[in-house]
C-alpha positions as CSV (number, residue, x, y, z in Angstrom):
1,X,232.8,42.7,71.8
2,X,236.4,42.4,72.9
3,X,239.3,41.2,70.6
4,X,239.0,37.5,71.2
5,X,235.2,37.6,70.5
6,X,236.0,39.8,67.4
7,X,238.9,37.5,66.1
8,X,236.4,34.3,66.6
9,X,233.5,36.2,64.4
10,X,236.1,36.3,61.6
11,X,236.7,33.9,58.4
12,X,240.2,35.6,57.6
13,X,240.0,35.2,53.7
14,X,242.9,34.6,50.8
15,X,240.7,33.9,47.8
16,X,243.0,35.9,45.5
17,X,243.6,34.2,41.6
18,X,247.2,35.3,41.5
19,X,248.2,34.0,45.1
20,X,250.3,30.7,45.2
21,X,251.7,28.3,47.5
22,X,254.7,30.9,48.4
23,X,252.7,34.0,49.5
24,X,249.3,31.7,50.7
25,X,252.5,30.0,53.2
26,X,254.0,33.5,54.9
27,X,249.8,34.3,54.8
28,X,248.6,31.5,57.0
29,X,251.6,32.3,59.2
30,X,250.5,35.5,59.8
31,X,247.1,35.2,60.1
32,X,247.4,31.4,62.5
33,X,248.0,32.7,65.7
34,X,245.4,35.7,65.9
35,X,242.2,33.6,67.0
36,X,240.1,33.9,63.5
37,X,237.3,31.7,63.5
38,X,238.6,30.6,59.9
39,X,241.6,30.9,57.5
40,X,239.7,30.9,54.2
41,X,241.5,29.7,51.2
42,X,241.8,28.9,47.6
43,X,240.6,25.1,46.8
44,X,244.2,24.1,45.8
45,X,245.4,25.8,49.2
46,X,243.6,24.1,51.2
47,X,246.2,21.3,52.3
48,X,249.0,23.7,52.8
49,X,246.2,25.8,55.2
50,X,245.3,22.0,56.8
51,X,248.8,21.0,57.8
52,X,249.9,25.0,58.9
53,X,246.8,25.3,61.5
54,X,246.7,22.3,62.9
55,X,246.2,22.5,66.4
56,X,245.8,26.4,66.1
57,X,242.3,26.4,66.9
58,X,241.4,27.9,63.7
59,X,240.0,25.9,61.0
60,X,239.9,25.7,57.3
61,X,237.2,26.7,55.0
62,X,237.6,27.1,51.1
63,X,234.7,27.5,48.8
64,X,233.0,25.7,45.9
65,X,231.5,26.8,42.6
66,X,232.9,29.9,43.0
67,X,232.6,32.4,42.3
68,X,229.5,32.2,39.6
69,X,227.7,29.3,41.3
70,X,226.5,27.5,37.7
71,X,228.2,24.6,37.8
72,X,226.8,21.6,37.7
73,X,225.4,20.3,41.3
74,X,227.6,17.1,40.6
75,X,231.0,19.0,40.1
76,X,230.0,21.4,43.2
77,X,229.5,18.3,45.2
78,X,232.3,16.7,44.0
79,X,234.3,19.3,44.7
80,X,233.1,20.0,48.2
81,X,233.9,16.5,49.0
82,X,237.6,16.9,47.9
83,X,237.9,19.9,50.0
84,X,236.7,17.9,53.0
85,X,239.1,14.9,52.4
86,X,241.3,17.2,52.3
87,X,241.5,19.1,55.3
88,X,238.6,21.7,54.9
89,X,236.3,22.1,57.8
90,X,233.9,24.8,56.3
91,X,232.7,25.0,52.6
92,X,231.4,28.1,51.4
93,X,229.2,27.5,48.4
94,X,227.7,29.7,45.6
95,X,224.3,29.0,44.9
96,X,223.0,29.0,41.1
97,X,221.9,32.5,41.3
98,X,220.9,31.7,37.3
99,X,218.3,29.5,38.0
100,X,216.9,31.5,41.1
101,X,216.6,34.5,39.1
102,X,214.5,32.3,36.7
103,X,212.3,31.0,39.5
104,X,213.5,27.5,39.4
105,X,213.8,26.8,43.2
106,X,213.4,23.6,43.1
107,X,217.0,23.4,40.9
108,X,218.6,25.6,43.5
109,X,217.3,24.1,46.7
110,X,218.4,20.4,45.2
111,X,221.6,22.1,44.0
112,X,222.5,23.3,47.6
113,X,221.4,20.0,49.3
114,X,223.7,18.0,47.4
115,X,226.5,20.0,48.8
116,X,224.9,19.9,52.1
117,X,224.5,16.1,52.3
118,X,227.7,15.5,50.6
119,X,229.8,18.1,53.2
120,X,227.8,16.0,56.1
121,X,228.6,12.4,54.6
122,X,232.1,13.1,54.3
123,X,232.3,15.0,57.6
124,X,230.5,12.3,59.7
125,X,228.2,15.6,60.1
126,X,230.7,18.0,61.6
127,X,231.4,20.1,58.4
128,X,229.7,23.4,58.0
129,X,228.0,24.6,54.3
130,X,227.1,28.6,53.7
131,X,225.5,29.7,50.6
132,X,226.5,32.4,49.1
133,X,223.6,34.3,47.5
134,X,225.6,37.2,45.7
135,X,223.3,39.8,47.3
136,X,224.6,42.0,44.1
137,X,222.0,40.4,41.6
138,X,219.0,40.0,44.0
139,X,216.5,42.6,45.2
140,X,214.8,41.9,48.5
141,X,212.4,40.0,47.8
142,X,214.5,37.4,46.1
143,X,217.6,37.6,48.8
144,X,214.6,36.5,51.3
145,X,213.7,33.8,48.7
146,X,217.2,32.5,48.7
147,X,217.5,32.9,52.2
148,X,214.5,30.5,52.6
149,X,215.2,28.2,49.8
150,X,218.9,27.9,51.6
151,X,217.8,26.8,55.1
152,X,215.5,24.6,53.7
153,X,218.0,22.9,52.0
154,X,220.0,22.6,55.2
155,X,222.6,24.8,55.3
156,X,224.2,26.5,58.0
157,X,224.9,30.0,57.0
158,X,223.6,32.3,53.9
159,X,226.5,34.2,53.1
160,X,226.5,37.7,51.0
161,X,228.6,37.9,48.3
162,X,231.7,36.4,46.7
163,X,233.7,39.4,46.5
164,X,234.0,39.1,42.5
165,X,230.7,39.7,42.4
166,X,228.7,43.3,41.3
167,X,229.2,44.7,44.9
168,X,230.0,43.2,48.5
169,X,228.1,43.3,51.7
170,X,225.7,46.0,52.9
171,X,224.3,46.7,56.2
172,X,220.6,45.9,54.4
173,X,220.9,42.7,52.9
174,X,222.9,41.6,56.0
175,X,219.1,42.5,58.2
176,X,217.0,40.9,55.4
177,X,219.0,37.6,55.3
178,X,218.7,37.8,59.6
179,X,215.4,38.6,59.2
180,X,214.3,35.9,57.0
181,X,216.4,33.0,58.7
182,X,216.1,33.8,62.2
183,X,218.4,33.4,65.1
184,X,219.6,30.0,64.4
185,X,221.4,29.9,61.0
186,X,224.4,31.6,61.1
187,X,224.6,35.1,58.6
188,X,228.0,35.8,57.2
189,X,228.7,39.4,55.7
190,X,231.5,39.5,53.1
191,X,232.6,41.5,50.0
192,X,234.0,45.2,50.7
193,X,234.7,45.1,54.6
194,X,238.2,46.0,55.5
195,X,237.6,48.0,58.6
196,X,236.8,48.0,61.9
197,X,233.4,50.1,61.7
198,X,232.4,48.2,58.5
199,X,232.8,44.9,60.4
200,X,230.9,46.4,63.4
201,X,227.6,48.1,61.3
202,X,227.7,44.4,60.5
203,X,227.3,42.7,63.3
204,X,224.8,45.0,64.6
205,X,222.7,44.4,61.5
206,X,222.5,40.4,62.7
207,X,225.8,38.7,60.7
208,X,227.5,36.2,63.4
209,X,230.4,35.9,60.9
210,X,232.1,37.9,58.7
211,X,234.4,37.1,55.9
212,X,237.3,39.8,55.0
213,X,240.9,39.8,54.1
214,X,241.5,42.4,56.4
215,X,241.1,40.5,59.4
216,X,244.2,41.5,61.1
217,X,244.1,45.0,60.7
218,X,240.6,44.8,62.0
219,X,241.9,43.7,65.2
220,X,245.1,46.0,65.2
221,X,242.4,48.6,64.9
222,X,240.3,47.5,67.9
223,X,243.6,47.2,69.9
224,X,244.2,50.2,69.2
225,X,241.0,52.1,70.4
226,X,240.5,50.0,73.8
């Protein structure tokens, strides 16, 4: 995978609590020109990230319910629809993890397709949804569980973790979530990868994306090596 093909498998990710509009600003500037698939920002961030990469190539995403996923499904799509309207082109969501531990899939699969059919409304379809499973609280069998529960729903990615979570990504539930949704829904890894051989395990476990705020050192490093 060349550096174009790595920068494009990348959401390039400013999530932060103590990052404003000052430091987000010299950020996006950065991080605009270097191909990422994504810049992936606060909520509030998200118009300053709209109007800086427009016509860059590389779109917005920003997340909702995040980063504990029990809000109510009418504030998570609520809030996915503002980040559309705004400028957001991708909407990383964090499933009710709470209720799936309890066994209530019915909750979390309506939960998710609210946000789904919201994203899509407000989109006229072209807005992407991943759900973010928080690998960190599941065992295997209930990451697969999610997994399913998630496509089912209609998303487009299952995502890992939200980085705030009990741990980040690991090579295992990355080929468990591949595993359980197949070649056609996209897996993104994210939590804990800030290097080149991180990203690359990865990848070779079956994620197509992955999400990591060390996106350009990433490349820097695969520069480097050839």
């Amino acid at each position: 995978m060349d550096r174009i093909q790595l920068a494009k498998a990348i959401d390039q990710t400013l999530l932060k609590p103590t990052v404003g509009y000052q430091a987000a600003a010299a950020w996006i500037e950065a991080s605009a020109g270097a191909g990422f698939a994504t810049l992936c920002v606060s909520p509030f961030l998200v118009p300053l990230a709209a109007q800086r990469l427009a016509g860059t190539g590389t779109l917005v995403c920003s997340v909702c319910g995040f980063p504990l996923g029990y809000a109510n499904t009418e504030s998570k799509a609520e809030e996915a629809l503002h980040l559309v309207q705004l400028g957001c082109h991708e909407v990383d969501m964090v499933l009710n993890f709470a209720a799936l531990l309890e066994g209530d899939d019915t909750f979390v699969r309506d939960d998710i397709t609210a946000v789904v059919r919201t994203v899509a409304d407000a989109s006229e379809g072209a807005g992407i949804v991943k759900v973010i499973l928080e690998t960190g609280y599941l065992d295997e069998a209930q990451i697969a569980r999610a997994c399913e529960i998630a496509v089912s729903a209609g998303a487009h990615y299952v995502k890992t973790s939200t980085g705030f979570g009990p741990r980040g990504a690991s090579v295992e539930d990355v080929r468990i979530m591949r595993a359980t949704v197949g070649p056609d829904i996209g897996v993104k890894a994210a939590g804990g990868i800030r290097d080149l051989d991180t990203m690359r395990a990865m990848l070779e476990a079956g994620a197509s994306r992955v999400g990591t705020s060390s996106g350009l050192e990433i490349l820097e490093a695969a520069e480097a090596r050839g």
